[in-house]
Structure formats: structure tokens, C-alpha cells
C-alpha positions as CSV (number, residue, x, y, z in Angstrom):
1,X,35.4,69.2,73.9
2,X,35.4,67.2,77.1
3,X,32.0,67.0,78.3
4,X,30.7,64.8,81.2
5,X,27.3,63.6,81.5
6,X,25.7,63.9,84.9
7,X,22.9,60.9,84.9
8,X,22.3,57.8,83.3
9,X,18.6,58.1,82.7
10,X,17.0,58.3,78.9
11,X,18.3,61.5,78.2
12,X,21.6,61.4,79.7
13,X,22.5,58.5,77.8
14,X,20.9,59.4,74.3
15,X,22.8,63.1,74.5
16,X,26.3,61.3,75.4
17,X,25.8,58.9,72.5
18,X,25.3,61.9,70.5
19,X,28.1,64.0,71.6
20,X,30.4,60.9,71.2
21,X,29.3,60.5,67.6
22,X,30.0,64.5,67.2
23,X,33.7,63.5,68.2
24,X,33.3,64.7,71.2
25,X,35.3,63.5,74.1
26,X,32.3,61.9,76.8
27,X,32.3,60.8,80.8
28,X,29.1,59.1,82.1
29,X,28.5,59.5,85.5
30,X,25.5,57.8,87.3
31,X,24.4,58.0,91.0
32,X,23.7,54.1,91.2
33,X,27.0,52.4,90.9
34,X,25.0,48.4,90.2
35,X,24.3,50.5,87.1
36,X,26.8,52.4,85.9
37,X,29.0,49.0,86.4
38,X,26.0,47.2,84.0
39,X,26.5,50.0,81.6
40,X,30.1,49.9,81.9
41,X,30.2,46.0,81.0
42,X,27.4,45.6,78.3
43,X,27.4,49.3,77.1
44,X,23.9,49.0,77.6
45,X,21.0,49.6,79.7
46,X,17.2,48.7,79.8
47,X,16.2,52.4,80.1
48,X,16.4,53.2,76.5
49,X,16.0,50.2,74.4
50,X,18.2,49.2,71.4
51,X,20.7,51.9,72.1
52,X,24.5,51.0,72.3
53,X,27.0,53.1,74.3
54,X,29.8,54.2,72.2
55,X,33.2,52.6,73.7
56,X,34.7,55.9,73.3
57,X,32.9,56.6,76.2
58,X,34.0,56.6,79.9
59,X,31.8,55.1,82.6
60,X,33.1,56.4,85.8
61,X,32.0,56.3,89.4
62,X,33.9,58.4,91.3
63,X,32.8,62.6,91.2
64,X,35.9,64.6,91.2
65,X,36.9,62.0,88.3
66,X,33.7,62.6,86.3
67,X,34.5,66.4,86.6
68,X,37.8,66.9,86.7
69,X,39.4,68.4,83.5
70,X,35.9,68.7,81.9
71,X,34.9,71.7,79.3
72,X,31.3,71.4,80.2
73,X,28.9,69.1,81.9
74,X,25.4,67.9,81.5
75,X,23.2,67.9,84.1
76,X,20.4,65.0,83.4
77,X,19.3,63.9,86.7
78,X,15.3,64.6,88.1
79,X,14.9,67.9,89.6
80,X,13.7,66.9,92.8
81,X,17.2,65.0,93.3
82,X,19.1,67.9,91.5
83,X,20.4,69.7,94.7
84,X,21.4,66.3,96.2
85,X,23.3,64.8,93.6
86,X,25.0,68.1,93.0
87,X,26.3,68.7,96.5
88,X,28.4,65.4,96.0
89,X,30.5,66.8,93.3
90,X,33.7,68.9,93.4
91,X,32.7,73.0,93.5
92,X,34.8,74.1,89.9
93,X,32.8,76.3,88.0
94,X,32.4,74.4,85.2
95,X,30.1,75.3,82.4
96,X,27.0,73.6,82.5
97,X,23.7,72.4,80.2
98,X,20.8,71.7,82.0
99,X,17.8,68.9,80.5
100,X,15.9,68.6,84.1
101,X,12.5,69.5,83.4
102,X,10.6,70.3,86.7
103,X,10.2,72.9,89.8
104,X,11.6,71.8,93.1
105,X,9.0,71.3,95.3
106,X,10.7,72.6,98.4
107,X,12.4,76.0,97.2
108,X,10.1,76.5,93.9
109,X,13.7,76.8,91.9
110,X,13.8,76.0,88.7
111,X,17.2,73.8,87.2
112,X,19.0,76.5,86.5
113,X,18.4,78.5,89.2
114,X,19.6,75.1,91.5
115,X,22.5,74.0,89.8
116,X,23.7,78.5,89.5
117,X,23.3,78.6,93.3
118,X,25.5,75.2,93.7
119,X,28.2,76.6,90.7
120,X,28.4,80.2,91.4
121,X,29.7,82.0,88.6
122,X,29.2,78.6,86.1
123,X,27.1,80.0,82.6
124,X,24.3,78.2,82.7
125,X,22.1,76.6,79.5
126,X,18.9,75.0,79.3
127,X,18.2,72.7,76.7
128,X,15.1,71.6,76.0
129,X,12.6,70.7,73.1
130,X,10.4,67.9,72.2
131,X,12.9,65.1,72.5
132,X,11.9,61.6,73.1
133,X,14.7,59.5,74.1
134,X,13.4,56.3,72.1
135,X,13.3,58.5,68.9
136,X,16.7,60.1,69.5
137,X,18.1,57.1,70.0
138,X,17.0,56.0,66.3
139,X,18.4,59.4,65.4
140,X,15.0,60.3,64.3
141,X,14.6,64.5,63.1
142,X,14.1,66.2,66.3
143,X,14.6,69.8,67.3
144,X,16.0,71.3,70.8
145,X,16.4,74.7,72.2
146,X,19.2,76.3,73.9
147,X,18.6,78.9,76.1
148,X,20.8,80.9,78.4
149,X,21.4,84.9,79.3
150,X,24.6,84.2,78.1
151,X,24.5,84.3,74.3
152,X,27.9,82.7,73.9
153,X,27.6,79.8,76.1
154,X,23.7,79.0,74.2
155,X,25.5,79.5,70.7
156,X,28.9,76.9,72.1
157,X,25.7,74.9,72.9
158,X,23.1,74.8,69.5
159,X,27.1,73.9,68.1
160,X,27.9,71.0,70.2
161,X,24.6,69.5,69.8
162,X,23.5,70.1,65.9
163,X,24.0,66.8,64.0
164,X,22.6,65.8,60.7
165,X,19.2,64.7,62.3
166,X,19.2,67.0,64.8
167,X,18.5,71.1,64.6
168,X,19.2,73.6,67.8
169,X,18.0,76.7,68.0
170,X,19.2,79.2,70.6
171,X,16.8,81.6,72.9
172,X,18.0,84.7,75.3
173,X,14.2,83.0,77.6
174,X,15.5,80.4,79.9
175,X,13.1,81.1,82.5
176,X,10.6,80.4,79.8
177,X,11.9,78.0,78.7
178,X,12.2,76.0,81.9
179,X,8.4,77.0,82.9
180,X,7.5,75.5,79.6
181,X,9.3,72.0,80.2
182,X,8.5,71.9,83.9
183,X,4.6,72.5,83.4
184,X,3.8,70.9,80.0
185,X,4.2,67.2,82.3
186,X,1.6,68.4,84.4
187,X,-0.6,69.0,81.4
188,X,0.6,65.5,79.8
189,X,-0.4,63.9,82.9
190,X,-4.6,65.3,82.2
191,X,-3.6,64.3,78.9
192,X,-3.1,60.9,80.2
193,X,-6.5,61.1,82.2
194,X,-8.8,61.9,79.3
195,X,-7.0,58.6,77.4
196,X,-7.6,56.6,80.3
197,X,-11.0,58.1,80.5
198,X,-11.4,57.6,76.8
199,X,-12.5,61.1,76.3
200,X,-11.9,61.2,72.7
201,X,-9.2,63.4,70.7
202,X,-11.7,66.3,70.6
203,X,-11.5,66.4,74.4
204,X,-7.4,66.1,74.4
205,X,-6.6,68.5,71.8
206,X,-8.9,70.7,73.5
207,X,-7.1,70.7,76.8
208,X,-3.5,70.9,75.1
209,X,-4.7,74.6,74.0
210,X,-6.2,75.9,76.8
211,X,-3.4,74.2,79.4
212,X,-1.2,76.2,76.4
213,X,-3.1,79.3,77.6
214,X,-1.9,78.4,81.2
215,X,1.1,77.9,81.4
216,X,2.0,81.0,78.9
217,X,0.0,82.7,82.0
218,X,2.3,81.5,84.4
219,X,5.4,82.1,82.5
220,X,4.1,85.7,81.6
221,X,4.1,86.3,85.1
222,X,7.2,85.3,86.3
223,X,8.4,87.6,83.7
224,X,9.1,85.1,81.0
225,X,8.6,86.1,76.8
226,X,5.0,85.0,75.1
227,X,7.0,84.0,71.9
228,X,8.5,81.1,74.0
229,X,5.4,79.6,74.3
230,X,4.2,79.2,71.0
231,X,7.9,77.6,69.6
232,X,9.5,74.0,70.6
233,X,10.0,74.4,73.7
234,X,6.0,75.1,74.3
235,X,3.3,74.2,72.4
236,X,6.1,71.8,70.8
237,X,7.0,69.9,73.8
238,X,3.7,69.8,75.0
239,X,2.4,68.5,71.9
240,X,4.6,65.6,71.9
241,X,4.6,64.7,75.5
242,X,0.6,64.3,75.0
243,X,0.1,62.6,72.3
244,X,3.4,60.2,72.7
245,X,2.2,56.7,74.2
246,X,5.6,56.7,75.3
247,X,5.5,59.6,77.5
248,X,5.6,58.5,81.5
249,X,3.7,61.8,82.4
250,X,0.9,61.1,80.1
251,X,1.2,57.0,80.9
252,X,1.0,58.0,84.7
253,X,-2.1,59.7,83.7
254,X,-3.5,57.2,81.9
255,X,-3.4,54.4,84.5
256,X,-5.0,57.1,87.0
257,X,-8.0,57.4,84.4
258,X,-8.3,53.5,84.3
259,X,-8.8,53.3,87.8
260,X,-5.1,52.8,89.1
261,X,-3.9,54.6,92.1
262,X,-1.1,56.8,92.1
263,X,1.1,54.8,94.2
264,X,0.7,51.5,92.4
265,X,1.6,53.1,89.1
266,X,4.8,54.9,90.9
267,X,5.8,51.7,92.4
268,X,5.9,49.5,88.8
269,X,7.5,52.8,87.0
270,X,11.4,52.2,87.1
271,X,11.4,56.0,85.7
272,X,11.2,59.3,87.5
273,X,7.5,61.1,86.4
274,X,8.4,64.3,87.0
275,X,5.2,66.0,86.5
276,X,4.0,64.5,89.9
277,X,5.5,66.5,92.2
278,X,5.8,68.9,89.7
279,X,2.0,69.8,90.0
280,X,2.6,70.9,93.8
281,X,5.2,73.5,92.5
282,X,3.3,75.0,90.0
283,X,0.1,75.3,91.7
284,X,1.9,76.9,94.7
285,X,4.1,79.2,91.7
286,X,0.3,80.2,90.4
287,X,-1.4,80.7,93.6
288,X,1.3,83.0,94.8
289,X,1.2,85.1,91.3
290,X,-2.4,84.9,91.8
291,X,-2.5,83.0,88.0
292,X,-5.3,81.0,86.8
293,X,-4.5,77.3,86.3
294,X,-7.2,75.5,86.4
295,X,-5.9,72.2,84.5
296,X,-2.7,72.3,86.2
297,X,-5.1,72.3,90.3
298,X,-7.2,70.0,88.8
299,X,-4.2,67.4,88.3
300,X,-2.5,68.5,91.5
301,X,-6.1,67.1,93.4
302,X,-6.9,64.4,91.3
303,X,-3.0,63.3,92.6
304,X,-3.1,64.8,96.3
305,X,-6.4,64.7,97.4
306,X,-8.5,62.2,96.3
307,X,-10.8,63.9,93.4
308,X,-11.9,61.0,91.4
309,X,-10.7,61.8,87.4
310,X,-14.1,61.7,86.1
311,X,-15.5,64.3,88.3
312,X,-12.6,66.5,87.8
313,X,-13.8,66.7,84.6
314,X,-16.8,67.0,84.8
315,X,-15.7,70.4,87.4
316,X,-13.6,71.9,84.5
317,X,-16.5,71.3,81.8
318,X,-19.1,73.3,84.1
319,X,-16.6,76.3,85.0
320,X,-18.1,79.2,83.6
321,X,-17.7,80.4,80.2
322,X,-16.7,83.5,78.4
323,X,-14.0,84.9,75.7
324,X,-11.0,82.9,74.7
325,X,-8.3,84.1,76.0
């Protein structure tokens, strides 16, 4: 197939190295053109370290180039940017995969729900998993999810992604799916508090089950399916973007519990941490479904409004206590 990449972040450029190596035919398209024309010379780039570019792939700069002809694109660029970028780019209805994990702060749309109002009539999928771009890039086993209404287009999908280190499964749940990927960062990010904090791992593995518990809530309420929630895409993902010292949602965290302020860390981080403005969507997505989150508010106004880390703690420790559930 001929499959552009939209984005030259980690994941853009791990998942057209992969479909390159799957004989695939690949176009890279970044918004920063200083980059793309480092990429395009070195076939390399500081975001993910040690991986080459195949030369089979094409670097381009221009958007009807990226897009014209193209079976399929990927859509890899942060979700508050999504719309933006998007608008630049030629209106054909190509079909697209989606690996934005996040809520758009100022319409509370998930990817999929941006990139189908862009691309009427394009089949959407969302793929998603546990997937840390320095592993993929050693082709390390990993395992992804493709999800989309359209059974076809998820099944094309789990096809042009399987690879002998890598296994897809498909899923009818996008909107799970997405809620899963988009909240678990929040939930990285207290992960990152209670390391900073030193806590202790009774502490973290603690708060990965019950912010498990809320963010199934949310995505039960917005109509999403519970088994979602306890396969890759949730307690999977979640699990690896908490414990991973890689992650930059549960580094971001981190620093905040060591005393650094948010905008400091932000400033020195050359990556997008999407589970920043993330937190704003999801408490606004719970308060309006009238969901319990109380991780999820508890990061939002340890980021927003000044609650010291250790005393946000301290809050969710004393809240009253009762049945799991």
C-alpha cells in the first residue's frame, strides 16, 4: 500500500520504519520543515534514538504531495494541534489511522472524532496499545489495538501492522479505546508524583488500580464497553506508561513531585506531554457525566491551581472509605 505518515514525532517515525520494512510503500510528512530537511539528509532524528530511516522512505514537505495518491494515512501529530495541522492538507477522503492519544481541550473531541469531522466520509481507525517508541524501535514484542466501527478498515489495519515482533488485535470500541489512551497520561502523570515523592511501589500500584476504576467510569459513561478497559489498550497501556522511566507523562510527574514547576519542566521537554492539557478535558468530560475522578482532579489541581503534590495526597488518602468498586 501507499501510506503517508502525518508527523515526525516518536511514533510517527517508529510506525513508518515499520511499514517500510513490511514492504510497504511510506511518505513522511512533518510540520517543521528544519526537521524534516535533518531527517531527509541523515535519515535520522534525536527524538527516537538509534533508529535509522529506511531510504525507501520519502521525506516530503509539501501537503497535497504527502497525500496525493496515498491508500491510507497516519495521523501522529498531538491532539491539541490535530485540527490545525489537518486544515492544511488537501480535503480527499483518504482512509485514515489515528495514534493521537488525548481530548482536545477546546471542543472535548476525541482524535477520531477531529480528524472524521475534517475527512467526512474517510473510515476511521484508532490504534493504540502499550507501545514505547524506544522499544519499537529495537523491535522489541509489543502488542497494539485496532479499533474502528468499520470492521474492514480495523482488519486492513491489524494486517498492515502485524510483523514478527509485533501482534494487533482488532476491537469494534474506538471510543474506548481513545478514552483509555487519552486518560491513562493523566494517571501516568500521579504516577510520576508518587516517584518524585518517593511514595513507594505499594503507593503506585495502588493508584494504577483505582485510576483503572476511573477511567473505566468515564468510558462507561460515554457509552464505551468495560471489556476495553481491562485489555491492551487499558490496564495495558496504563501499566506501561507508569512504570516506564521513559514515559514523558509519568517524567512530567516526576519533576513536579521533586519540587519542579510545571513550566520549567515543559520548557526543557523537546516532546509534547499530552496528559497536561489532557487533565482539563477529562475533568470537564467527568464533571459533565457527573463521574467520579478523583485521581484524574487531583492532577488537574496539582497542574492548574497550585495544590502542592504532597498535600494532594495526603487529600486522596483521607477521602472516605467504603467497598471497592
Amino acid at each position: 500500500m501507499r501510506i503517508t505518515v502525518v508527523g515526525d514525532g516518536q511514533m510517527g517515525l517508529v510506525l513508518a520504519t515499520q511499514l517500510a520494512e513490511g514492504g510497504h510503500e511510506v511518505r513522511l510528512w512533518g510540520p517543521f520543515q528544519a526537521a524534516l530537511d535533518a531527517i531527509r539528509r541523515t535519515r535520522r532524528s534525536p527524538r527516537v534514538e538509534g533508529l535509522d530511516l529506511p531510504g525507501s522512505i520519502e521525506v516530503v514537505s509539501a501537503e497535497d504531495e504527502a497525500i496525493e495518491g496515498a491508500d491510507a494515512a497516519v495521523s501522529a501529530i498531538p491532539v491539541q494541534f490535530l485540527r490545525g495541522v489537518w486544515s492544511r492538507f488537501p480535503s480527499a477522503s483518504v482512509p485514515l489511522i489515528s495514534v493521537s492519544k488525548g481530548i482536545e481541550t477546546s471542543s472535548l473531541d476525541r482524535p477520531s472524532q477531529i480528524l472524521a469531522g475534517l475527512r467526512s466520509g474517510a473510515a476511521v481507525c484508532v490504534l493504540s496499545g502499550p507501545t514505547i517508541a524506544s522499544e519499537l524501535a529495537r523491535r522489541l514484542p509489543a502488542t497494539l489495538v485496532a479499533a474502528s466501527e468499520d470492521e474492514s478498515w480495523a482488519s486492513e489495519v491489524q494486517q498492515m501492522f502485524l510483523a514478527p515482533w509485533m501482534r494487533v488485535y482488532t476491537s469494534p470500541d474506538p471510543l474506548g479505546v481513545e478514552i483509555a489512551g487519552a486518560a491513562k497520561n493523566v494517571i501516568a502523570i500521579a504516577a510520576g508524583i508518587l516517584d518524585g515523592l518517593e511514595a513507594g511501589f505499594n503507593a503506585k500500584s495502588a493508584l494504577l488500580a483505582r485510576g483503572l476504576a476511573e477511567i473505566t467510569r468515564l468510558g462507561l459513561a460515554l457509552g464505551a464497553r468495560a471489556e476495553t478497559f481491562s485489555g491492551i489498550a487499558g490496564v495495558g497501556d496504563l501499566a506501561t506508561t507508569c512504570f516506564c522511566p521513559e514515559g514523558r507523562n509519568r517524567s512530567c510527574g516526576e519533576a513536579i513531585g521533586r519540587g519542579e514547576s510545571l513550566a520549567d519542566h515543559l520548557a526543557a521537554t523537546e516532546s509534547v506531554v499530552e496528559g497536561v492539557e489532557t487533565s482539563k478535558a477529562i475533568c470537564r468530560l467527568a464533571d459533565e457525566r457527573g463521574v467520579e475522578m478523583p485521581i484524574s482532579q487531583a492532577v488537574r489541581a496539582v497542574l492548574f491551581d497550585g495544590l502542592p503534590p504532597q498535600r494532594a495526597l495526603a487529600e486522596l488518602m483521607r477521602r472516605e472509605v467504603g467497598a471497592e468498586v
